[in-house]
N, C-alpha and C positions, 0 to 999 in steps of 0.2 A: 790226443787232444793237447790244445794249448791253455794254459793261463795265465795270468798278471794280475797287479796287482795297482789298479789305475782310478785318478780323482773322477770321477762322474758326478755332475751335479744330482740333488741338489748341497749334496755336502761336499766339504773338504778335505775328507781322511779319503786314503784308497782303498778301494774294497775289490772285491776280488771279479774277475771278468774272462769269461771264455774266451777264447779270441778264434774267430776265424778268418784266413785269409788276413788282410789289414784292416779289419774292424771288430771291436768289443762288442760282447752284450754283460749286461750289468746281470749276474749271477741270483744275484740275492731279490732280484723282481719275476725270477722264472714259476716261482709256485710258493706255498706256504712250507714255511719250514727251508729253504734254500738256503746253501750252505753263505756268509760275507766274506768267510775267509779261506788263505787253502790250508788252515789247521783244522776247520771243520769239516771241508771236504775230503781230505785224506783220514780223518777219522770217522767217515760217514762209511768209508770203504765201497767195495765195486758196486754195486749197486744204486749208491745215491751218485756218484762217478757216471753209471751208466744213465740214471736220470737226468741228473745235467745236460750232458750230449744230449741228449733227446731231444729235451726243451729249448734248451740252445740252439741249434741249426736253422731257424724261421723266425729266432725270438729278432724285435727292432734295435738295433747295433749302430755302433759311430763309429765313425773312423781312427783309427790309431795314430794317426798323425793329429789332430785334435787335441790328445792325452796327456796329463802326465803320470810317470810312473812310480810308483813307489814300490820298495824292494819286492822281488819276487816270491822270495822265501821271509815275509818281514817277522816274524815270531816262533823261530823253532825251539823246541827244548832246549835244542844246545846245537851250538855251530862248532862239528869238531874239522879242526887243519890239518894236514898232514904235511910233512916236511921231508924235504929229500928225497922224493917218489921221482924222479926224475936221474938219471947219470949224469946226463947235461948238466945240467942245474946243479948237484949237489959237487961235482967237477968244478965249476965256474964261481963256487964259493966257496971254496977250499975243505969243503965239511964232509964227511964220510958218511957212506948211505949205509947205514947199521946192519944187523942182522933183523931187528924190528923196527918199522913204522916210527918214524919220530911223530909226535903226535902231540896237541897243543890243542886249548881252546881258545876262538875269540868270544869277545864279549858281546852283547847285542847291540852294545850303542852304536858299535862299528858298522850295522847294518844299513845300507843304503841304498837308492834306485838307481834305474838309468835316465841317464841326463840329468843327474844330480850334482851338485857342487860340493867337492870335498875342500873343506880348510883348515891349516894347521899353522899354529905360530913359528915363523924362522926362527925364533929361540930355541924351539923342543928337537926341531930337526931338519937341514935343509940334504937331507941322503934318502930323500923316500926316494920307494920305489915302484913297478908294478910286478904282478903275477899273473898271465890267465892261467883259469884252472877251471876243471871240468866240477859243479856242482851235483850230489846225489841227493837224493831226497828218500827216506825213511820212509814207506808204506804201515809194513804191518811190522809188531815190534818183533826184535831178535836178537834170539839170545843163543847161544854155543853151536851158532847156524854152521855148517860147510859149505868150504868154497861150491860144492854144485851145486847148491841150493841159495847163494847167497841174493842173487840177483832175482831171486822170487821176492825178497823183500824190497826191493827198490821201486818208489811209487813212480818217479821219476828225476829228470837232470835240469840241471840251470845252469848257466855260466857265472863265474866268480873271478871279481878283481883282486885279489889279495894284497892289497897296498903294504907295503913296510917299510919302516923306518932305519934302512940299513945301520946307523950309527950305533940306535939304540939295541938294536938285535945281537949285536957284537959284543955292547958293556955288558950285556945281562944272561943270566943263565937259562930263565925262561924265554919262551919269544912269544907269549900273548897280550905283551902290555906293546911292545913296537908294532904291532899289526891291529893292535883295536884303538886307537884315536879315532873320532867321533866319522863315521862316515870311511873308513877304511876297506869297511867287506859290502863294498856295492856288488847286488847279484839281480841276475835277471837278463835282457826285461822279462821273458817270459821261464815259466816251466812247460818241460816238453813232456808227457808219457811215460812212461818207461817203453812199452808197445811201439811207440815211435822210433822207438833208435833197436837197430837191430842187434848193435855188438859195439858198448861203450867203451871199449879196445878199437875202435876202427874210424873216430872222427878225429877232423886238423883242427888243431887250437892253433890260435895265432895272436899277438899282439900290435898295436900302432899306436905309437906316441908322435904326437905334433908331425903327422904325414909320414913316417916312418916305420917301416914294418920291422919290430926290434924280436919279434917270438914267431916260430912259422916248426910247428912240429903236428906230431900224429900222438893221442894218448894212446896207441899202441906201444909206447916208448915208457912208460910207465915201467918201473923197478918192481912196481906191486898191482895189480887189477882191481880194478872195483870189488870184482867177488872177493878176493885174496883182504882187502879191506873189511869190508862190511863182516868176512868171517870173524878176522884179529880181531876187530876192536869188539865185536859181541859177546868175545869168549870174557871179557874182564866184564860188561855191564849190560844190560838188555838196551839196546838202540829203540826207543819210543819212535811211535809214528810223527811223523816231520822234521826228526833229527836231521840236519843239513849235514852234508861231508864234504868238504873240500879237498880234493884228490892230490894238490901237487902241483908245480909247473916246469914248464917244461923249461931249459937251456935259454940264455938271451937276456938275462935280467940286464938290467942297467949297471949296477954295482961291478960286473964285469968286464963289460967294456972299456975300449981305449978310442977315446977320450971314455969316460962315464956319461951316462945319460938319467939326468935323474928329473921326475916333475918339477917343473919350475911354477913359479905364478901366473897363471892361464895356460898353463897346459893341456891339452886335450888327452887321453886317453882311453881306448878301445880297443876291449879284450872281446874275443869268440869262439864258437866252438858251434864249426858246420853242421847243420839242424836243428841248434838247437836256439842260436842268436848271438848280436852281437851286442855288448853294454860299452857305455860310454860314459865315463866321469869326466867332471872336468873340476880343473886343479885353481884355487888363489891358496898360498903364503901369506900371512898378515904378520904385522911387528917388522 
């Protein structure tokens, strides 16, 4: 199944919406008790999952084109990043891909939708940049799981723009303060399944900045696999239902290129990941 995270009247906030095909059904009008969000749908676990679907399939739905979206994954425990899961990528920024997972949190305020407007002052940084990356989503919690068994805990995927501040990335030792300005970790539009993606080793991520296709790879190219992830980081802390994981991106960033190619003021960019969708930010600079 699909979900989002989209305005339906009669309110303002987004709440949560099965999708089928290219129209919503507003979730939380299917029965009493219906999950608003997917932090209480993924804690509902398979059952209130397989409710859903049920009710879903015939419930009265609008079109998707209609919507707007708000973040996919908009309140997980904790958004953790991964850094250098890529050769390409940790190649093309001079940084060496460890013998462990570099690994970082973003903050939540960085959480954002598709077709949402990210803006940041040209004072703080004009070297951003983009990331697509494959998003995971935490089902059931886990703790000192094995790679076989890892991707039993995955409820499902979303796609992630990992926006960064290349200047700031470079002065500082951490890198979760250059990646979480306000609207940085737009993810979505939708979450897919886990059931739905056969082998999260086997979809093409790509990127397009202002008509330009600047990331075109396979997360088969991953240094590390989902399972190989969701093991490491469980052996240090139990991964809560709806922890987000941001897996890495692939080769292509901006900061590499010659010339460079960095979001200017009204920039478009749209990052994807075949099955599972495509998100689009778009970029103002202010000051």
């Amino acid at each position: 199944m699909r979900f989002a995270h989209v305005v339906l009247p009669p309110t303002d906030e987004p709440q949560l919406a099965a999708v089928h095909g290219e129209r919503a059904v507003a979730v939380a009008g299917l029965f009493e008790g219906a999950p608003r969000t997917l932090q209480q749908l993924i804690e509902g676990g398979d059952e209130l999952l397989a409710r859903v679907g049920a009710a879903s399939e015939n419930a009265p739905s609008v079109p998707l084109t209609d919507l707007e979206f708000g973040p996919a994954v908009p309140a997980p425990p904790v958004v953790l990043a991964i850094g250098l899961n890529y050769a390409a990528h940790s190649s093309e920024l001079g940084l060496k891909a460890d013998t462990a997972p570099t690994v970082f949190v973003l903050w939540p305020n960085s959480l954002s939708g598709h077709e949402r407007t990210t803006t940041w002052p040209r004072t703080l940084s004009e070297s951003v940049d983009y990331e697509a990356e494959l998003g995971v989503i935490i089902g059931r919690p886990a703790k000192d799981v094995t790679v076989a068994r890892a991707l039993d805990h995955v409820w499902g995927y979303t796609v992630v723009n990992d926006i960064t501040a290349r200047d700031i990335q470079f002065s500082e030792a951490q890198w979760s303060r250059c990646k979480s300005f306000d609207g940085f970790t737009p993810n979505g539009p939708f979450v897919v399944t886990a059931d739905e993606i056969a082998d999260p080793q086997d979809l093409h991520i790509w990127a397009i900045v202002d008509g330009q296709t600047v990331q075109d790879a396979s997360t088969g190219q991953m240094i590390r696999s989902v399972a190989t992830l969701v093991a490491h980081l469980s052996r240090s802390a139990t991964l809560l239902p709806g922890t987000l994981i941001s897996t890495g991106s692939p080769g292509g960033a901006g900061y590499s290129r010659d010339p460079q190619i960095f979001l200017r003021d009204r920039s478009t960019v749209t990052v994807g990941v075949d099955g599972i969708g495509a998100l689009t930010t778009h970029c103002r600079i202010v000051g």
